[in-house]
Structures are given as C-alpha cells and as structure tokens.
N, C-alpha and C positions, 0 to 999 in steps of 0.2 A: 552688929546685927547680921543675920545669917542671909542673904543672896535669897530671894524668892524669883523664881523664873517666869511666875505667871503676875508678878505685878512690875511696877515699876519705879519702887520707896527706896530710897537712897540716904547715907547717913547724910546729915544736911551740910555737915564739911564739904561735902565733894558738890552739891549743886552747882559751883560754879563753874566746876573742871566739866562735867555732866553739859550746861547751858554752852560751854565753849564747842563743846564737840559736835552738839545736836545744829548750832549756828553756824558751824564748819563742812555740815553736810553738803552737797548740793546734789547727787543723784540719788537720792529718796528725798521724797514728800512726810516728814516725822512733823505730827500736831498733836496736842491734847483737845480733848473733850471731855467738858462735862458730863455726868450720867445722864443727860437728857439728849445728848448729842451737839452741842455747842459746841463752836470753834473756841477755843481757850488760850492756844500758842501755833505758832504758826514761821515754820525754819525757812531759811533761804531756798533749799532744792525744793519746799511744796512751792513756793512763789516761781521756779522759773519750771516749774511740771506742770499748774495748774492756770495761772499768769496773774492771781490773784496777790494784789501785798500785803501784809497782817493786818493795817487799817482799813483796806476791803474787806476784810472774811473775820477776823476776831467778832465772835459777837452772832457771826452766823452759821444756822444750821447745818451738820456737814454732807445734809440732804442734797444739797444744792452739784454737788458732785456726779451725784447719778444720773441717770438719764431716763428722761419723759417714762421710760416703760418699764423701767425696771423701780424708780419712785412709786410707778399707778399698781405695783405687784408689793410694796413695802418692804421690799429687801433692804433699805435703811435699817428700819426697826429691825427686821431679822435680826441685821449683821452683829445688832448693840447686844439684843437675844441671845445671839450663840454665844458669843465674847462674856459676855455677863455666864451664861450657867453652865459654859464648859471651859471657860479660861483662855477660850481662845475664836478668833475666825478668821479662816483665811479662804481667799477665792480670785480668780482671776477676773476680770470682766471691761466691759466698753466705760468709761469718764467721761465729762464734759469738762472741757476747761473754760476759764471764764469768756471765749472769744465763740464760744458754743460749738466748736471742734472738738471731736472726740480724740481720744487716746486708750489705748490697753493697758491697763494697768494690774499690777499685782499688790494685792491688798492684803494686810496683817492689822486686825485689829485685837489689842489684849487690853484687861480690866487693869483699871487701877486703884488701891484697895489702902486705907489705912492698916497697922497694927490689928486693930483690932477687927478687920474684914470686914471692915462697910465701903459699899464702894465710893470712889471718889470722883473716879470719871475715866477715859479711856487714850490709850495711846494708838494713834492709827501711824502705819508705815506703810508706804506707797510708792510702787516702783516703777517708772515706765518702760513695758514692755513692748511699745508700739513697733519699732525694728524689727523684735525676735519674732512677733506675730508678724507681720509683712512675711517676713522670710518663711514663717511656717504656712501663711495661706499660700503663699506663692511655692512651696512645696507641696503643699498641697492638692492647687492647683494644676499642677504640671505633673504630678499624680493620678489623678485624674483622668487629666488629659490624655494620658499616655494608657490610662486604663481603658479609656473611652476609644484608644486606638486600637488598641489590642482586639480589645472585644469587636471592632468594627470589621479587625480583617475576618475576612471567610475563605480567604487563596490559600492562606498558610497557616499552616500550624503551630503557633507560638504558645508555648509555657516554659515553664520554670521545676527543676528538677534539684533535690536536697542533694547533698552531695553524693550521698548511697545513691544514685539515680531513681529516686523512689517519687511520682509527679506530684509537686503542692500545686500547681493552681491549672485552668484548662482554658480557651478561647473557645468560640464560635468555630472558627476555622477550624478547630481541632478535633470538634466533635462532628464536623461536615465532613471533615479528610477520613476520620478512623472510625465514625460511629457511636465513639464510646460517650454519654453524656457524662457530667464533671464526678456526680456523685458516684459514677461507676468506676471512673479511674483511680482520680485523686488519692493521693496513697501508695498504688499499685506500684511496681517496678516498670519502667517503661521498656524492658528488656521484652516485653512483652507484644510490641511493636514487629519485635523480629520474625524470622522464618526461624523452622525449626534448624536448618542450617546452618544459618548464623550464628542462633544464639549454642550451638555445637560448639562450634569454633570459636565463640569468646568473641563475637566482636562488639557487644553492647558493650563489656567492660573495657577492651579496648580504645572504644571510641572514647570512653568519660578518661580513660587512661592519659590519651593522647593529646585532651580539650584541657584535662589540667595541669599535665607539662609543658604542650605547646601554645596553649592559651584557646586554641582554635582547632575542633575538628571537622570535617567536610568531605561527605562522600553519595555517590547515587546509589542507590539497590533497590530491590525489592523488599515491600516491608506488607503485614497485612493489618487488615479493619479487622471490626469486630467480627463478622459474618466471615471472617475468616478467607475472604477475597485477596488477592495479592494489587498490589500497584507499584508503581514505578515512581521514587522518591529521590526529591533532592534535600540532603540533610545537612544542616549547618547546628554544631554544637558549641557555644563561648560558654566557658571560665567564668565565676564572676566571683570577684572578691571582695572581701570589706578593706576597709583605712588602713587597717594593719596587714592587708596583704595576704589574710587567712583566706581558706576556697568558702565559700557560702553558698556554692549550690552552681547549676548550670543553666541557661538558658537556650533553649532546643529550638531551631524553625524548623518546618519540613513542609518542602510542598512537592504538591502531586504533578507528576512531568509526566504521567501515562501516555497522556493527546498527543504532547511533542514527542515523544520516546518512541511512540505507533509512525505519528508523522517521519521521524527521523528514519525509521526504517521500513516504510513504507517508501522512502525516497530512495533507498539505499535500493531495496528490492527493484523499484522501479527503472533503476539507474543498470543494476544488474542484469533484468530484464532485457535494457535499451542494448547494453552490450551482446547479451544475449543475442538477439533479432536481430542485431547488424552482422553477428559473427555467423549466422542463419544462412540471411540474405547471401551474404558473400560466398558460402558454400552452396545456396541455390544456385546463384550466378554462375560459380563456377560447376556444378553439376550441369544445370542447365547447356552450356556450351558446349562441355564438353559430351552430351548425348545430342546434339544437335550436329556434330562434327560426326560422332559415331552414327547417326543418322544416314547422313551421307556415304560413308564407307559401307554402312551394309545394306544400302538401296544400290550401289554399285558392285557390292558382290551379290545380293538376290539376282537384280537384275541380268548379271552378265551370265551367273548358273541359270537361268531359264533360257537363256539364248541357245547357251551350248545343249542344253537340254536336245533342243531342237536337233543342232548339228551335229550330235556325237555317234557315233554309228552304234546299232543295238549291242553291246556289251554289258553281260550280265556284273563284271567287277565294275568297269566304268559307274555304271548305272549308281550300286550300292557305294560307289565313292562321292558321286554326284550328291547322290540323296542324303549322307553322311553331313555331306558340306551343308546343304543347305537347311539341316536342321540345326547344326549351329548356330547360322546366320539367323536364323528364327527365334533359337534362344536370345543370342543377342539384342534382336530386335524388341523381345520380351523386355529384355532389365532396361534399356534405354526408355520403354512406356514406362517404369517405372522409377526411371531416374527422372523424366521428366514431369510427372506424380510428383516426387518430392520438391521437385521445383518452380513445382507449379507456374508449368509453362505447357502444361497440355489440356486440351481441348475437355470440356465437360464432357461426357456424350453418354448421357442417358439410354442403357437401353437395357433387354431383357437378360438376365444372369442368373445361372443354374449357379447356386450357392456351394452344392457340393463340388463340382465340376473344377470354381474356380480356387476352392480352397486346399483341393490334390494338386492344382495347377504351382500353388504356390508352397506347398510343403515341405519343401527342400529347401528354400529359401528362411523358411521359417523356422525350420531346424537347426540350420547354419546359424542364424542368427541370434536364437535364443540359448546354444550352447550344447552338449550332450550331457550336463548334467541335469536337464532340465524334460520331464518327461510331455510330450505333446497328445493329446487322444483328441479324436474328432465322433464326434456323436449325433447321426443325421440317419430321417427315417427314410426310408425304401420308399416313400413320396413327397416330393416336399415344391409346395410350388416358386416358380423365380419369381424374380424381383427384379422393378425397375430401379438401375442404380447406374453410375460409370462404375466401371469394372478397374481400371485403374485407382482410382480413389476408393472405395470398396475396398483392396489388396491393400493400400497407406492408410488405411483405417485401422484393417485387421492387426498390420504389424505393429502399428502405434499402441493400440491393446497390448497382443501379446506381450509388447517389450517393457509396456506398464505393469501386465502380472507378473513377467521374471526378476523387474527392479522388486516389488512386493516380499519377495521368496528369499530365502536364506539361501545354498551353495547348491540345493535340489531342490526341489517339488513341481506338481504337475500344473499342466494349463490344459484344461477343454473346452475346445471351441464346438458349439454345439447350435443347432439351428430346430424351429417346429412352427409351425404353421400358426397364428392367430386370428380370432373376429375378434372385430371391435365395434360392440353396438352404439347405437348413437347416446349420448351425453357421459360414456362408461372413461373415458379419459380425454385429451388436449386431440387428439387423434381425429381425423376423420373417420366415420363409421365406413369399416370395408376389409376386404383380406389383407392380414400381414403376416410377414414372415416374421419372428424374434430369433437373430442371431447373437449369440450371446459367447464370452470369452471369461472364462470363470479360471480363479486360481487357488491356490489354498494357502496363501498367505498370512501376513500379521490384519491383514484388515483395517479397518477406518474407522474411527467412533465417529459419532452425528455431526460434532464440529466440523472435523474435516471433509466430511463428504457431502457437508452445504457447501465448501468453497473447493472442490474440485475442480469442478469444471469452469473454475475461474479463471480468466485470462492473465497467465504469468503465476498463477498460484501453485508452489509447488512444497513437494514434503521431503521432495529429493536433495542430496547434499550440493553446497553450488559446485556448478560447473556440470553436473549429473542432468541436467535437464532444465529446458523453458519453461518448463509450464502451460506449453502452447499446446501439448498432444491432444488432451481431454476437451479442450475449448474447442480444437478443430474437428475432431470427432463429431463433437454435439454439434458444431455449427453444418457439417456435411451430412446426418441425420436432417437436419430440418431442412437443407437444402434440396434432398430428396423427397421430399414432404413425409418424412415417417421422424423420430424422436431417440433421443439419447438417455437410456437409465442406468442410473449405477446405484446397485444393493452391496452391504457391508457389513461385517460382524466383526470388530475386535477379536484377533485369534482366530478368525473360521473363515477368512479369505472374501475376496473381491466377486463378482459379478457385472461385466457392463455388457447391456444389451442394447443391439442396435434394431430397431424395430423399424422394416423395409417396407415400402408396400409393394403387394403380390402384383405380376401382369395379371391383369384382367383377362387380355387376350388367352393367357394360358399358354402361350407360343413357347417354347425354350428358346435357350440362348442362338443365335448363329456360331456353326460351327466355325474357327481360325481359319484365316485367309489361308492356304499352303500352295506348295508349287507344284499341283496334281496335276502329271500331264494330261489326263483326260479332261481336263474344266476344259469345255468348249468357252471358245473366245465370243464375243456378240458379233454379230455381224456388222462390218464396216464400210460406209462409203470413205472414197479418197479422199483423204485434205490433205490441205498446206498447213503447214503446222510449225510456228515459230516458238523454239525450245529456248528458256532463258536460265542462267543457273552461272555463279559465280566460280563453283566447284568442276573442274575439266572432267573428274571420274563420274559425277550424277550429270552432266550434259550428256557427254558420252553417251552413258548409260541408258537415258531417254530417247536421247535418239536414235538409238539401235531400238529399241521397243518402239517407238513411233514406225521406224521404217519395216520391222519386221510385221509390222501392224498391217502394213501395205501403204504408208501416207508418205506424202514428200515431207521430209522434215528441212526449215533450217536452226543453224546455232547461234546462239548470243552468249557471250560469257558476261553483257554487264546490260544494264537499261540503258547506255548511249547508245550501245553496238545495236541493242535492238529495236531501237528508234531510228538509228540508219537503215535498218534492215527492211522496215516497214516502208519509209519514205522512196528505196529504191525499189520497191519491188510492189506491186498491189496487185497481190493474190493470193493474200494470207488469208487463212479461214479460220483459224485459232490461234491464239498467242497460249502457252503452260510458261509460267512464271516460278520461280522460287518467290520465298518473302525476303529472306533474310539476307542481303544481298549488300557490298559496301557501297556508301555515297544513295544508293539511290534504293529502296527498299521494294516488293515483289506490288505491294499496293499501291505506293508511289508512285511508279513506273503502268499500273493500269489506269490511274486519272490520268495519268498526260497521254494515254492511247486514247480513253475515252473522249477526252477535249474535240480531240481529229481525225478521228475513227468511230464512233459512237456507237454504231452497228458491229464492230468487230469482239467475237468472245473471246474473253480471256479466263483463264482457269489458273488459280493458284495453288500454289505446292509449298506444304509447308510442313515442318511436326513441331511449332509450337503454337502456344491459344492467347497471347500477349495480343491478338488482332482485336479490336475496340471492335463491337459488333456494330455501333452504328457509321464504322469509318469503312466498312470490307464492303460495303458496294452489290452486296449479294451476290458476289462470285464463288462461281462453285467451288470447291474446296476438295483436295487431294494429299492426304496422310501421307505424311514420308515417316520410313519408307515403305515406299509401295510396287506391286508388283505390277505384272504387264500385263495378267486379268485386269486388275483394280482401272490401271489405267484405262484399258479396252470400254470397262466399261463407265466409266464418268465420259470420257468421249464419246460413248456412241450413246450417253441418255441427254446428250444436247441435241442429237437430232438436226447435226447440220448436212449440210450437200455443198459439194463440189463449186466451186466456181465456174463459169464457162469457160474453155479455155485456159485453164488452172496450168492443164501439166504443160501445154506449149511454153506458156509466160516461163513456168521455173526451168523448162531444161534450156529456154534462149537465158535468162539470167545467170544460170548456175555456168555457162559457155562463159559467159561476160564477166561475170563478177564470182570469181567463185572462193575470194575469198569470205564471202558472208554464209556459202554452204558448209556443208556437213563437214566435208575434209578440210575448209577451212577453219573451223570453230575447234 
C-alpha cells in the first residue's frame, strides 16, 4: 500500500512496531480521535504535557484542552473543520492542563481516513512550546523595552543605519536634534548630516569605514539640521554584527554639545580675557610709575627754567634757548597726561574743549601711531561748538578709535575724523534734549555685519586675532560717552567701513577751552601776602624745586623729605601757615600725613600735590588740590585763592628757629 501523507493507514503488519514507537514518545502529546472529537488513544508524552492518564481522558472530549475562551469562540470544532476539508491544521496557542495551568503548545491535527476515504477520526500531535515562548516574550519584551527607551531619549540621537549608511529607523531625539521627522529621513543617506566640507573630504564614508574595521568610530564636528543651521556634535558610530560576524548595519548616537562647546569657549575667552586685564594692569602699573617719576623730573626742570627765567640777563640767544627747553618740558608734560590717561591714574576733570584745537593737538601722535601707510583727514566746519569732556580721556578715546579703524584696513586706507554740531529734540533718542557735538571717526574698511556689531561694544568681545587686543577699547569708549552724559554709536556696512560716533554735549556757556598753562613771562603773578610755608615731597629735585617757587614767591619756606620729618617740623616750630604735601610718598602717604596734622592742628591748611586721581573722594578731606606738574603761576595762585595772612610775629619765630635749628630749613632739606 502506497504511503499517503495526509492520513495515517498503516499495512496492519507494522501496528505493533507503529504502537511501540508512539508509546516511546514522551516530548509530543500523539492521541487519536474520533470524527466527533473523542479521545481514542492516549501516549505517555500527552500524559506527562497535559498530566492526564489514558483512564482520565480516553473517552473524553478533546475540548477540554482548550481554554475558557478560546472553547466560547469554538476553535475546537474549527480545528476538526480545517483538518477534515483541507488535510491538515496547524496553530500555535495557550493549553490547559489537567491541574488548570496553561502551557503553549504547538498543534498538528491530520484526518484519518479508510481506503476508501471515509473518515475515521483524527491524529493530534502536541508539542510543548512553553520555554521557546518564555524566551520569545521575554525577547520581546526586552524589545520593547529597549524601544520604549530609544523613543524616550530626546538628548540624543539614536538610530540605526544599513550598511551603505543609508537611515532604517529615527528616535524622538533625533528628530528634536536635526529636524527631520522619521518619514523625511528614513531611507535617506545620513551623509547628509554633513557640511558641505566634510562630505568633500569623504568623512561620512570614512567614519562607517573606520566603525567597521575598528568596530568604533567617535569624533566632535559640526554637523547641520534640516533648516540648514549648523551645531556642534558629539558622534559615536558602533559596528553591529550578526552570529556569524557578517556587518548588519550601524548604530549612530549624536548629541548636541553646542551649550557646552559655547560654555567651553566662553571660559576659554574668559580666561584669555583675565590674562589679558592682568597683562593691562601690569603695564598700567608700570606706565603709571613711571609718568609719575617723569612727573617729578619735569616739574623740576619747568620749575627751575622759570626761575632762571628771572635771573638770566636779557640775551636774545639765551632767551630762544630758554624758551626752546621749555617747550620740550611742555611736550613732555603732555605724553605723561596721557600716559597717565592710559593708566588711568588721572584725575576726571571735565571741562570746556574746542574739538578742533585738541585734535591738531594730537596729530602727530596719531600719525606716528597709526603708521604712514595709513592716510589721516580731519573734517570740521569753521564753527563748531566745544564740549564738555576731560580732555585727557577725550585724546584715549580718539586713539582707541583710530587704532580700531587701522586694525579694520588692509596695509592702506583712510581714517576721517570729522565732528558737526547736533539738536536733540525731546523723546528723538536715549539723549537728553540739548546741543551736541557728533564726533565721529570713520574708515573704509571690511566693516561689520549685524551680528557683530550687536556685540561690539561687549566687554572682552573681540574679532581681533589673540594677543591683538582685549576687547576692552569699545566698552570703554561707550562707558566714557555715558560718563560724559552724551552716548556711543557705531554704524556698519560689510565692505563699506566702520563709523563710531561720539556724541558730546555742547557748553552751554559757549566759553571755549582755556588756553595751556605756559611759562609766559608776562603772566602777572596774584598778589601775595607772606607765609610760612611747610614743603613736604620725598623726591629732593620737586622739594627743591618748590621751595625756590615758594621763596621766590616771597614766603618763608621749610623742607620735609618725609611725614615724620614734617611732623617734627610742625611740633618744633608754630608758625606754620600752610603745609603743600606730595601724596605719593613711602611709609606714610601725602593724605595720611594730613589726618594726623588735622588730629593736632585742625585750623592749620594743607594743600596737596599730586598727578595721580587713585585719591577715594570721600577719603581726600576736601583739600585743595595741585596738578603736578605745575608751575609757579599755578602754584601762586591755589596759594593766594585760600586767602590766608601772616601770622603775628611769623618772620621773628622762623629767623630765631632757622638760627636754632636749621637743620629743618631750606639748606637743611
């Protein structure tokens, strides 16, 4: 008889080999049924799958196997259904076993059919799958889970890329980080992440290159979104393989480090900055000193050329060598106000400035300093009114400008510094309503675009290469615009050059500037009643030096070279009428040394001498105050606008004193 594969008729020789083998089974559950569904035979593996013994279950329905809901949906009957009119059924599904615990099981049921094709009843084979399910929900699971994580992140950008780097699947994160949603990508080359740089240079393929020889690739760059934005990315690319070691594709994270990347060089900048401002400082300090020294030397050479003035007999060479010298000393005196400008160690002193006046003043300096490749033009009308400013700080302005349009300029181009009068009606800008001057310092440089020239005038913000500049120029500019109560603009054109205009306000007064202090022999002196006059100064040439101006004055002078000596000088002698102090003085400093006069002398004036503005206004005590250096006018008259007189008996005291003690006078100092 010929093998039919959809029943299961056996020549009847062989039933018992057949019976042997089905009773030998024990991992399948093999039973017949009758065409109604009766249990018929029942082998050792259905008894230890289902926990049934043949005397339980022979006899009954093989209903009883299903469960509650899948009986109330008649999938039984189906199953006998399918089996019966197509030869076969097979399905996986949930069991009960007799103990009412389920199991998974894999189910075969075929027809069993005589010769002549009537049926007889059915072979069920039953396998339990309970393990392999376990292991696939719990893959599943963890499937899941790990999907459910994916999708959760939003920091990073996690997918998955074919081996061509071509993107199969997208996260949340990924479409937050780059824009693209999944159905925009997916598919796509993710070469397309890149700059157009990059992907020049081959490093998309590179990277899969390197991720699937070395199993790992990992680098920062810039990469862009969809809107075509750039950001700052940290990229990690793994290999992933199947069992046999073949590549399958890659797995991509990328996250966005912009925040920290800014942060990081934002600290960097900062740090540079801080170096910066220290490396500042320490060339203030040292500017500062040393025009404080030179201070001294050309208040003792002004000084001592006005003396001889006096004493040189009329010589017309004499004279023109005289006068020679002392315009030197005058220059000098010049760069020292402005070495002490940069070091901001000088005195604020707002006062009236003819615009044009002081920008001829400084011309040559500006020249020098901006190079002779560099063309200078000045552009100011035939009236133009002053402005209240320091004139000092005014001149560290202008140059802090100009030297900002020649860094702007390629190896030539020009800078015009140009000024004109404006009103400013009331609500028309930040401005109070009133005359200003706009001085303005234009170049014809690469210019600014908008980005940049919102953060110009940012403290430490610079465009300049390091080491080229702080960053400080522009902020200090604006901050000494606002300090004058007038404002700081800066206009800009890509390619068509810079504009920063300093908007002054006009005197009111209408006064012009005071002309330079000089050593015109004709300045009448003020008139002077005699004092005693105690000169203090640690420097022997600026003691000196006053006290020949004191004495030529007509006043008795004495000398102190320190605050002890002239706190001795005071206690042995009372009929001092003015103490002139220096400040800056070792051990005991020019203001120091007037609290402890003040303490024990309280009625006695003191006058300080100084050229630098480091004095705390609410610590200086309201003493008058005397520029160094200064001449023997200047002196003359801050002495004769205190308006003192003589002691009684003044000159007796100092020539029996100076008899006694003489080393605290003039020839002793």
């Amino acid at each position: 008889m010929r093998d039919d594969p959809n029943n299961l008729v056996r020549p009847q020789g062989d039933d018992g080999r057949y019976r042997l083998l089905v009773e030998a089974v024990t991992d399948y559950a093999i039973c017949m049924l009758d065409a109604d569904g009766i249990v018929s035979s029942w082998n050792p593996g259905a008894q230890r799958f289902k926990g049934y013994t043949a005397a339980e279950i022979i006899g009954q329905h093989f209903s009883r196997f299903y469960t509650d809901e899948d009986r109330a949906t008649g999938l039984p009957a189906r199953a006998l259904a399918t089996a019966r009119d197509e030869g076969k059924f097979e399905t996986e599904g949930w069991r009960v076993r007799k103990d009412g615990s389920r199991f998974w099981a894999y189910v075969v049921i075929h027809p069993v059919r005589e010769p002549d094709g009537s049926l007889v009843g059915f072979a069920k084979i039953t396998r339990d799958l309970t393990e392999r399910k376990q292991a696939e929900e719990s893959l599943r699971r963890s499937q899941e889970q790990f999907r459910l994580l994916v999708q959760g992140v939003t920091d990073y950008a996690i997918y998955l890329l074919d081996p061509g780097g071509f993107v199969s699947n997208w996260n949340p994160g990924a479409q937050r980080i780059k824009g693209y949603r999944p159905e925009e990508i997916i598919g796509q080359h993710f070469s397309r992440f890149y700059t157009e740089e990059d992907r020049a240079a081959g490093l998309p393929e590179r990277a899969l290159s390197v991720a699937a020889r070395e199993g790992r690739f990992e680098r920062e760059g810039v990469r862009l979104r969809k809107d075509g934005s750039r950001f700052f990315a940290h990229v990690i690319i793994d290999a992933i393989r199947d069992d046999e070691g073949k590549l399958a594709g890659f797995a991509k994270i990328t996250r966005d480090i912009s925040e920290r990347r800014e942060a990081q060089e934002k600290l960097e900048r900062t740090r540079e900055a801080l170096v910066q401002a220290q490396k500042m400082e320490a060339i203030g300090q040292l500017t500062g000193g040393v025009a404080h020294d030179f201070n001294n030397l050309l208040m003792a050479v002004l000084g001592s050329l006005e003396l001889m003035r006096k004493r040189l007999p009329d010589d017309p060479r004499l004279k023109a060598l005289l006068e020679n010298a002392v315009k030197g000393a005058e220059r000098g005196t010049a760069l020292t106000k402005r070495m002490l400008a940069f070091a901001r160690r000088q005195e604020i002193k707002q006062e009236s400035i003819d615009i044009p006046n002081l920008v001829r003043g400084m011309a040559e300096l500006l020249q020098r300093t901006l190079g002779k490749s560099i063309t200078l033009e000045t552009r100011f009308p035939l009236a133009l009114s002053t402005v209240i400013a320091d004139a000092n700080q005014l001149e560290v302005a202008l140059l802090n400008l100009a030297v900002n349009a020649r860094d702007a300029m390629n190896d030539d181009g020009e800078i015009v510094i140009a000024a004109r009068d404006e009103i400013v009606g009331p609500g028309e800008t930040s401005l109070k309503p009133g005359r200003y001057v706009r001085l303005s310092v234009s170049d014809n440089g690469v210019g600014m675009d908008e980005a940049i020239l919102r953060r110009a005038i940012e403290p430490f913000f610079t465009t300049k290469q390091p080491g080229k500049g702080t960053g400080l120029g522009l902020s200090m500019v604006h901050g000494l615009a606002e300090q004058f109560g007038g404002r700081f603009v800066l206009r800009s054109v890509p390619g068509e050059g810079t504009t920063a205009e300093l908007w002054l306000p006009a005197d009111e007064s209408a006064k012009q500037a005071p002309e330079p202090t000089t050593l015109s022999p004709e300045k009448e002196m003020p008139p002077q009643s005699q004092l005693a006059v105690l000169a203090v100064d640690d420097d022997p040439l600026v003691l000196t030096n006053t006290v020949g101006m004191l004495e030529d004055l007509g006043h008795v002078c004495f000398a102190a070279a320190s605050a002890d000596e002239a706190l001795a000088i005071l206690d042995a002698q009372a009929g001092i009428d003015l103490v002139v102090t220096d400040q800056i003085m070792p051990h005991t400093t020019g203001l120091q040394l007037a609290k402890a006069i003040r303490k024990r002398w309280p009625d006695l004036p003191i006058m300080l001498a100084t050229g630098y503005a480091e004095i705390d206004p609410e610590q200086a005590m309201k003493l008058p105050r005397l520029s160094k250096p200064f001449t023997q006018a200047e002196l003359a008259a801050e002495v004769a606008g205190l308006g003192l007189r003589s002691r009684k008996g003044v000159a007796a005291q100092v020539i029996n004193f100076r008899s006694g003690n003489g080393d605290h006078a003039k020839n002793g100092a």
